[in-house]
C-alpha positions in Angstrom: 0.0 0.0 0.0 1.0 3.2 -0.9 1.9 6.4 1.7 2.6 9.3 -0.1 3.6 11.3 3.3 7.2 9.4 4.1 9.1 11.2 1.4 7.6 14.5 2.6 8.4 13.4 6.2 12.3 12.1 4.8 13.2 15.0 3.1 11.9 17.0 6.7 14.3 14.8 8.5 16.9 15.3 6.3 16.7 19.1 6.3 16.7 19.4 10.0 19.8 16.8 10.1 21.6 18.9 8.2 20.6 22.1 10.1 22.1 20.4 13.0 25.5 20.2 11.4 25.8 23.6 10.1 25.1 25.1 13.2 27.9 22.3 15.0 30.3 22.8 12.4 29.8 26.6 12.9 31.4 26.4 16.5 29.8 30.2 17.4 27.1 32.8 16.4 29.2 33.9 13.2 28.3 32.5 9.9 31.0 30.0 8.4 31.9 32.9 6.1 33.7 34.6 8.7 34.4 31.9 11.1 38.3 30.3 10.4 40.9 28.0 12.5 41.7 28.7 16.1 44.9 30.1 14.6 43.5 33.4 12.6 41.8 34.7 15.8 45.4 34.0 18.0 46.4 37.1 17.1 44.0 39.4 19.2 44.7 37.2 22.6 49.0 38.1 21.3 47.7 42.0 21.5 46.0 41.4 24.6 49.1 40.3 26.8 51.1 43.2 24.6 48.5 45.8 26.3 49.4 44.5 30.0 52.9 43.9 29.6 53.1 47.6 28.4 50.8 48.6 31.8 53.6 46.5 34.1 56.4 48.5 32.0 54.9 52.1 32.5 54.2 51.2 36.4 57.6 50.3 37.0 58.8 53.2 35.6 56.7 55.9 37.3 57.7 53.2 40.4 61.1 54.3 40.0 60.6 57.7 39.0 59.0 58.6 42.6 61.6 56.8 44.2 64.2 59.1 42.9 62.1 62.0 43.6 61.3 60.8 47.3 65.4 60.0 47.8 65.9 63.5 46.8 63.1 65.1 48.9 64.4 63.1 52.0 68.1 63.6 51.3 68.5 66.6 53.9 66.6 64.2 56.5 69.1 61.5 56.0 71.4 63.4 58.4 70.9 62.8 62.2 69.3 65.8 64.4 71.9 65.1 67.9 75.2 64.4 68.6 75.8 60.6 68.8 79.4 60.6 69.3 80.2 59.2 73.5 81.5 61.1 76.5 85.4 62.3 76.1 87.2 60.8 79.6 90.8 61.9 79.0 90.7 65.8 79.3 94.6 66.3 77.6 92.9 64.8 74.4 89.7 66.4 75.3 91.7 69.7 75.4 94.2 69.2 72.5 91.0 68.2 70.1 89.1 71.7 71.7 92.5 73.8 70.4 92.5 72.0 66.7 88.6 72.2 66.3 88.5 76.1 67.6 91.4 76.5 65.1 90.0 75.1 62.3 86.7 76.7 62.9 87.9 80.0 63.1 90.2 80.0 60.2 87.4 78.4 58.2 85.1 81.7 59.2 88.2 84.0 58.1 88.4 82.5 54.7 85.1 82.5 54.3 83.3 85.1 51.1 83.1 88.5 52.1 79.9 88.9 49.7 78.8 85.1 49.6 76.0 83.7 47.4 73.2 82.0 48.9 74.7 78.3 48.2 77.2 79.0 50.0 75.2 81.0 53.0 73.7 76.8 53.3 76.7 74.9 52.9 78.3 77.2 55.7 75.5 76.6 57.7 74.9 72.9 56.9 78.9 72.3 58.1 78.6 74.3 61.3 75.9 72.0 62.2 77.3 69.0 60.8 80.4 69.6 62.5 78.8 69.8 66.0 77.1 66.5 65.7 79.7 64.1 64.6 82.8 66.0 67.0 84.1 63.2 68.9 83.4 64.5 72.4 80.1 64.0 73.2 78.9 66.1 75.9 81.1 68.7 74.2 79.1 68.5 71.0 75.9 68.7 73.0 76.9 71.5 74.6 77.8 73.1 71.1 74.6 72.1 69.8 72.9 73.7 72.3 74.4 77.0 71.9 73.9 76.6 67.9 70.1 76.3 68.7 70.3 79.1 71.1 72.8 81.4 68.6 72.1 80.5 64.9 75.6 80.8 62.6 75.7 84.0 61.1 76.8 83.7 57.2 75.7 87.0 55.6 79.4 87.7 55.3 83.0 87.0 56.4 83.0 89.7 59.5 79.8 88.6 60.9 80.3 84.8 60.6 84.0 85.6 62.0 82.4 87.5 64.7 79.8 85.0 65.2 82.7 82.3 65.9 84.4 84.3 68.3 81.5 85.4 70.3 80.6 81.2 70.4 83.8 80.6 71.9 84.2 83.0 74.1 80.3 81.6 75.5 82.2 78.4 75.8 85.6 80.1 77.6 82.6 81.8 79.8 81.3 78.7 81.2 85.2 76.7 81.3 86.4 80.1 83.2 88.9 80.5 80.6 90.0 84.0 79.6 88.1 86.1 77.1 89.1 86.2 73.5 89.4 89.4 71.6 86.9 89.7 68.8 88.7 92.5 67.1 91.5 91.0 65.8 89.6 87.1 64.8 90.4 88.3 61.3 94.1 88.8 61.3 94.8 86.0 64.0 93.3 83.1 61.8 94.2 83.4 58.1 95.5 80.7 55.8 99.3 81.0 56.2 99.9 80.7 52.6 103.4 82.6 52.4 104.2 84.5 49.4 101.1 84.4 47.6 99.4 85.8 50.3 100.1 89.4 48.7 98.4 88.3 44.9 94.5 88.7 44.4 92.4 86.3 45.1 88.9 85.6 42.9 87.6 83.7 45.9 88.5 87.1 48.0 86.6 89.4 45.8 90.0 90.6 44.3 91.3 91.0 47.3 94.8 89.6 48.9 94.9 87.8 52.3 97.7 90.4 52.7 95.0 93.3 52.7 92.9 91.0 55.1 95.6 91.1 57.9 94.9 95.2 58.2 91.7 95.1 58.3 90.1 95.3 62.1 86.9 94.5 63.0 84.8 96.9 65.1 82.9 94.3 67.6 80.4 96.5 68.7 80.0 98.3 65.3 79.6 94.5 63.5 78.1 92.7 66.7 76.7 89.7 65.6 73.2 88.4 66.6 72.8 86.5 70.1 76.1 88.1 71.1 
């Protein structure tokens, strides 16, 4: 007997058969036109990882970048605020270090610009401070460093930061009983000692001579310097 609906019905099956491969072989939602191999699309994961290596790059440089700027910001805070140095027992070599320290602080005042720039205003003042914390007596130093906080260095030229010196010591000689220097002549008793050359101008004197420096006397009360 006869059924004319089973081709209709085979021909249904086939179609939805092969509807179900399409859409398998497909893999996704684009049409097989535009769909390839796993390796055409590789290249947009590649461009992925570029973009985040790039990010790690940049990161580490602005990383390094504020590091430098932080070391610089902190590089005046690196330095300690006290004397550290411990207590001086043997008063000769508490003495005889006293005389060379007073010595070289004083001649370093009388050699110092007569009309310095504003660098070396700080340096002056950085060393002065400097010097006081890492002197090898202690309670020396802290005794320094008290009178420092008490009497600021004076650097707005040589006579006042000689002046300055000399009044600092003799607040020291006050409180050892020793005798009291005289400020007037700080300029002509510490100089360089250079010998001949001491008579030829100097560019780091203003054009002066350290010859010309010996005759000049300095007025203390005229040039008194502040906290004396």
């Amino acid at each position: 007997m006869f059924h004319p609906k089973r081709p209709f019905f085979a021909v249904c099956l086939l179609l939805l058969v092969s509807c179900a491969i399409y859409f398998v072989a497909s893999g996704d939602s684009t049409s097989l036109g535009s769909s390839g191999p796993v390796t055409v699309r590789t290249p947009v994961v590649e461009k992925q990882t570029d973009i985040k290596l790039s990010e790690k790059e940049s990161k580490k440089i602005e990383d390094e970048a504020a590091d430098v700027t932080n070391s610089k910001a902190q590089s005046v805070g690196e330095f300690t605020e006290q004397p550290f140095m411990p207590k001086m027992a043997n008063e000769t070599l508490k003495a005889q270090l006293g005389n060379s320290a007073w010595h070289l602080l004083h001649t370093v005042l009388a050699r110092y610009p007569e009309k310095p720039n504003e660098q070396q205003k700080a340096t002056l003042k950085q060393y002065i401070h400097l010097f006081a914390q890492v002197y090898p007596c202690g309670d020396c130093a802290r005794h320094f460093q008290g009178l420092l906080s008490k009497y600021p260095p004076q650097v707005s030229s040589r006579k006042n930061a000689a002046l300055w010196g000399c009044d600092i010591h003799n607040k020291v000689n006050e409180r050892l009983k020793k005798p009291i220097y005289d400020c007037s002549n700080i300029l002509e008793d510490y100089d360089c000692g250079c010998g001949s050359d001491e008579k030829e101008a100097d560019a780091t004197l203003g054009g002066e001579s350290v010859d010309h420096l010996r005759q000049i006397k300095v007025d203390e009360k005229e040039n008194k310097a502040i906290g004396g």
